[in-house]
C-alpha positions in Angstrom: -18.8 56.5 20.4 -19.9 53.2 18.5 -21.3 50.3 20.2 -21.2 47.3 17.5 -18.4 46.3 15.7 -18.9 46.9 12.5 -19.7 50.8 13.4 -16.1 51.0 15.4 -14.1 49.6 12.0 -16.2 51.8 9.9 -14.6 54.7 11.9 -11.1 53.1 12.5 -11.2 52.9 8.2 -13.3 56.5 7.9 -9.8 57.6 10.1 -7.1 55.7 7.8 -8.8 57.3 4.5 -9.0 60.9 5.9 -5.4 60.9 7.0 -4.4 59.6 3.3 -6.5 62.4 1.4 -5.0 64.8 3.8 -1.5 63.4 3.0 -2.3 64.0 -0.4 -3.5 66.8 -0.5 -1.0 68.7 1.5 1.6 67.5 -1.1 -0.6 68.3 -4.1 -0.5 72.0 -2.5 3.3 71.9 -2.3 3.9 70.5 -5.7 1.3 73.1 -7.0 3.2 75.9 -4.8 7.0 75.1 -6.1 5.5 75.6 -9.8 3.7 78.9 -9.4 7.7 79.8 -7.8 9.2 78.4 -10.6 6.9 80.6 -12.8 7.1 83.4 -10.8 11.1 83.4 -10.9 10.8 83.1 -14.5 12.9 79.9 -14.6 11.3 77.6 -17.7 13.3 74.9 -17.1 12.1 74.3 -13.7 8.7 75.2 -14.2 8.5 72.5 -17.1 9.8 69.8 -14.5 7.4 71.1 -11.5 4.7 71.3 -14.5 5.0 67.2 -15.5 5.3 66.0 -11.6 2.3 68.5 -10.5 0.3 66.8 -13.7 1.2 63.6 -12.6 0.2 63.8 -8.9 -3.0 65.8 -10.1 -3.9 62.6 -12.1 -2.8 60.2 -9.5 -4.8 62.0 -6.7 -7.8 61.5 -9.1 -7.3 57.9 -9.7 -7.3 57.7 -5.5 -10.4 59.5 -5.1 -8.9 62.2 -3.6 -9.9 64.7 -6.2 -12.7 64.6 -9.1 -11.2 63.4 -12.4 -12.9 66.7 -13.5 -11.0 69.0 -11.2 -7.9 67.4 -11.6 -8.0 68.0 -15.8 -9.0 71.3 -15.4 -6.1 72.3 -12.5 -3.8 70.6 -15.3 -5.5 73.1 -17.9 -4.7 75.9 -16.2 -1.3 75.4 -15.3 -0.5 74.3 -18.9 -1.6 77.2 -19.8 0.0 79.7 -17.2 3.1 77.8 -18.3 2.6 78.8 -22.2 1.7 82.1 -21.4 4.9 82.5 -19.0 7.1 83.1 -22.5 
């Protein structure tokens, strides 16, 4: 355990970031999850909705840090294009 105070809010902040990119990325999983159903169950309509939010929290986890900007674009890639494939 820290001694000096500037160690101790280091950690307190280290714990408040960790719990966020965990938030995150337990929802990026379930947005990602309900679109490979909605592809897998055939249904275009939903997949195209599930396709837009999982772009948008793909983008906005990069934008947080959460993710590389690099690995967000190319998860958006691929689902664009398991979703054009899906015809």
């Amino acid at each position: 355990m820290a001694n000096i105070k500037s160690a101790k809010k280091r950690i307190r902040v280290i714990d408040k970031k960790t719990a966020r990119n965990r938030r995150i990325k337990n929802h990026l999983k379930t947005v990602l999850r309900d679109f490979e159903t909605a592809i897998a169950e055939g249904n275009k309509d939903a997949a195209k909705e599930k396709l837009i939010l999982a772009e948008k929290k793909l983008m906005q986890a990069a934008a947080k840090g959460t993710i590389h900007k690099n690995t967000a674009a190319r998860k958006v890639s691929r689902l664009t294009k398991k979703f054009n494939n899906a015809n």
